[in-house]
C-alpha positions in Angstrom: 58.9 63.2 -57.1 57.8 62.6 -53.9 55.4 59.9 -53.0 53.9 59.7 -50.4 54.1 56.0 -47.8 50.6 54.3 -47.8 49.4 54.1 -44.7 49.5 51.3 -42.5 45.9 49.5 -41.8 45.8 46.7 -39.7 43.5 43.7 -40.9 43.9 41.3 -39.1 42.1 38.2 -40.5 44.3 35.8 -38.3 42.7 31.8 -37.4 43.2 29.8 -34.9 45.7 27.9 -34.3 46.7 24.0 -34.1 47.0 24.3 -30.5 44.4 26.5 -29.4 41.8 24.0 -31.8 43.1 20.8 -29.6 42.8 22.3 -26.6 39.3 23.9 -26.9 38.5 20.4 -27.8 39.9 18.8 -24.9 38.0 21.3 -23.2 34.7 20.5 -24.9 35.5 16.5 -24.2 35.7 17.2 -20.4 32.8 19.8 -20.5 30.5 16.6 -22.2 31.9 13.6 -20.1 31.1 15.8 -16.7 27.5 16.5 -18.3 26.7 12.4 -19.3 27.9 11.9 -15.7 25.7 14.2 -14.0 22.7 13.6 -16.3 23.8 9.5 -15.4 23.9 9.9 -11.7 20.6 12.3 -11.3 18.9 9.2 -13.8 20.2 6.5 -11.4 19.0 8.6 -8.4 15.6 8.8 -9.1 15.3 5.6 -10.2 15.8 4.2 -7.1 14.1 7.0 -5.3 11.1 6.3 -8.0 10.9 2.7 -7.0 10.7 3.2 -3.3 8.6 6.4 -3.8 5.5 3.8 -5.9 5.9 1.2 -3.1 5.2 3.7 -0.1 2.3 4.6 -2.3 1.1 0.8 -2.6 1.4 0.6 1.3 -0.8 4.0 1.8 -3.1 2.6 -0.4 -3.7 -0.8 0.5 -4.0 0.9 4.3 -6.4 3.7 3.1 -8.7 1.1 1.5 -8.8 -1.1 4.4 -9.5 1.5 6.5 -13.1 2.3 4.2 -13.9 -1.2 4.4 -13.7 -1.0 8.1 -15.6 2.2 8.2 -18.0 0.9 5.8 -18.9 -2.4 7.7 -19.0 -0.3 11.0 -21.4 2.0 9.6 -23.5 -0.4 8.1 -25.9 -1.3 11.0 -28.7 -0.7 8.9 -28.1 -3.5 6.7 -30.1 -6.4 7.1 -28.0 -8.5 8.5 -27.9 -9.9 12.1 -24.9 -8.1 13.3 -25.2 -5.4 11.5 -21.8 -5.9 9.5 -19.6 -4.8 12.6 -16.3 -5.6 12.8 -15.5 -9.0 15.0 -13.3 -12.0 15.2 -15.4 -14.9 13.4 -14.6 -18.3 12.6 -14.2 -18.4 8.8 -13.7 -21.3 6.7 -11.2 -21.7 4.8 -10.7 -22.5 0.9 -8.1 -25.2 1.3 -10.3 -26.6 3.9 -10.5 -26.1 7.9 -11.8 -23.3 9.7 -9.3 -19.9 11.3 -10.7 -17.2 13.7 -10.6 -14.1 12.3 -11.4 -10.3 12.0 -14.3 -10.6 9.8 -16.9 -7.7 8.5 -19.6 -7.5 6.5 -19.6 -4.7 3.4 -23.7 -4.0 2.4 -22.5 -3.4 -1.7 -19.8 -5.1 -1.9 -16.2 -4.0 -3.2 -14.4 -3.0 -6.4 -12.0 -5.6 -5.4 -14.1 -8.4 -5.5 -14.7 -10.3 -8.9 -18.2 -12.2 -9.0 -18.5 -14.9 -11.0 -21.8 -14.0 -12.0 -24.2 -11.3 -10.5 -23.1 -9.2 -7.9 -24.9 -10.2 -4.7 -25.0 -7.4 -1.6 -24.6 -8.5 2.3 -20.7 -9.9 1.5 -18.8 -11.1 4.5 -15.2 -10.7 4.4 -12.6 -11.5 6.7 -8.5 -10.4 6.8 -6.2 -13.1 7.2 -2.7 -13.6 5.9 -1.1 -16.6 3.7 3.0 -17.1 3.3 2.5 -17.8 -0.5 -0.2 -14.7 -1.2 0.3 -11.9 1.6 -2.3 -10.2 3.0 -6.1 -11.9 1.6 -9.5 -11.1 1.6 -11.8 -14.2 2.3 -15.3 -13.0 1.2 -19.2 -14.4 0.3 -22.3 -12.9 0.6 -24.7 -14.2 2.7 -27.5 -14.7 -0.1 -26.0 -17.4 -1.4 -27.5 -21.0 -1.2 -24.1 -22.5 -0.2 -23.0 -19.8 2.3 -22.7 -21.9 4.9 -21.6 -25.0 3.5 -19.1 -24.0 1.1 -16.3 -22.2 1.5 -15.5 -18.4 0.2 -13.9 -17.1 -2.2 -10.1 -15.7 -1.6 -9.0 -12.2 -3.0 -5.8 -10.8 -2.8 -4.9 -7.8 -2.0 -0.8 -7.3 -1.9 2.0 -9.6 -2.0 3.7 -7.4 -0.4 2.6 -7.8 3.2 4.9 -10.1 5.1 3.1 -10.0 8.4 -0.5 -9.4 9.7 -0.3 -8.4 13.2 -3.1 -7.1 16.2 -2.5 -4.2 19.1 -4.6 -4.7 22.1 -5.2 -1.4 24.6 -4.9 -2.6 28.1 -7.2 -0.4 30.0 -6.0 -1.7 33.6 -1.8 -0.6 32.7 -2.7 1.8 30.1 -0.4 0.1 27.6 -0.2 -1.5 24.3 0.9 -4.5 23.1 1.2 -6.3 19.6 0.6 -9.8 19.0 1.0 -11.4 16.0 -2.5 -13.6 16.6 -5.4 -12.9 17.8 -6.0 -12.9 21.6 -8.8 -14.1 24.0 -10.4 -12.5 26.8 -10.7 -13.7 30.8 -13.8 -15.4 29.4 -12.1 -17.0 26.7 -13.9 -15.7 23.8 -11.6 -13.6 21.2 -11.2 -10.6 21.4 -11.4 -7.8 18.6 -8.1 -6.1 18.5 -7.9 -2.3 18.3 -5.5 -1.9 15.5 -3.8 -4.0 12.6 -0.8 -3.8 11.4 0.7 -4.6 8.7 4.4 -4.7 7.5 5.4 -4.2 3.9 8.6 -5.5 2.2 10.1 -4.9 -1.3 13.7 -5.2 -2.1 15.2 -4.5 1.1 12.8 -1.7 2.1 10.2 -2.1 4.9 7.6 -0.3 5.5 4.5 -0.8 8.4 0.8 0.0 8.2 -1.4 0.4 11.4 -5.4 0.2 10.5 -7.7 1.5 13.7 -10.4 -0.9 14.4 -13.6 0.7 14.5 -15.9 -0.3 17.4 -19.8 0.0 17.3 -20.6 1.7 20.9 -24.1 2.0 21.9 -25.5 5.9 21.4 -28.7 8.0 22.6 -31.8 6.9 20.2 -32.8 9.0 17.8 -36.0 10.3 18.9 
């Protein structure tokens, strides 16, 4: 009788081996350590990119607000104030006692960045300086107060940060520049408002420098 071969069908249903596991797992291992180091290194990155990125912000916005101050007092010749809240070098005393010339201004309602003891009162006078221990302060007090000009005003400050408070004067005569770090005097020996300030920032090794224009009130044509 003949009988006929089965045929042959191949079904394969081989696995993996011992050696091809191992090394898709080596694979794998390198494949995860190069992604923890890239996902570590693009972390440590911005991190310090972050940091620097939130100071220069801090210096922008300690300039911008200085800047509406200035504009503020500059435009506030209405107020009722003798000099109209105009920028200009004053002698201001101080809170630890003494007196310091410098670049005060007068701001008609005040600031956010000024906390009252009480009541808010309008017509403030404020002045810039700079103090090793704070950085860059606002001496400020209005000028309703009974004891404006017997006691001394109040200190605010606005950024530790500021290392430096320096004033650029235009010479007109050699068409030049120059920075001092205090405030200078003119032929007839009064002081002299400066043009710009400028500030410089430092934060873990980065520095970073501010310049503030100095508004001047010029005379215009009357209104009518």
């Amino acid at each position: 009788m003949n009988r006929r071969a089965p045929t042959s069908i191949a079904r394969c249903a081989r696995g993996f081996t011992l050696v091809e596991v191992l090394l898709a797992l080596v694979l794998l291992a390198a494949l995860l350590t190069s992604i923890n180091q890239f996902v570590f290194s693009i972390t440590e990155v911005w991190t310090s990119h972050r940091d620097e990125f939130v100071f220069v912000q801090h210096t922008r916005a300690v300039a911008r607000h200085l800047d509406e101050m200035l504009q503020t007092a500059a435009n506030s010749s209405h107020a009722s104030i003798p000099s109209g809240g105009a920028p200009a070098v004053e002698e201001i005393r101080l809170p630890e006692g003494g007196t310091e010339e410098l670049v005060a201004f007068d701001l008609p309602e005040g600031d956010r960045l000024l906390v009252w003891p009480g009541r808010p009162l309008p017509e403030v006078q404020c002045a810039l300086g700079w103090r090793k221990e704070d950085g860059l302060v606002l001496y400020w007090k209005s000028r309703l107060e009974t004891d404006f000009g017997d006691a001394p005003p109040r200190l605010a400050v606005i950024s530790t940060f500021v290392t430096s408070l320096a004033y650029d004067y235009y010479d007109r005569a050699n068409n030049t520049w120059t920075t001092e770090p205090e405030l200078q005097r003119d032929e007839a020996g009064n002081y002299e408002l400066p043009r710009r300030l400028r500030l410089h920032f430092r934060r873990k090794g980065h520095d970073y420098e501010e310049v503030i224009e100095v508004p001047a009130i010029t005379e215009g044509l009357p209104a009518y």
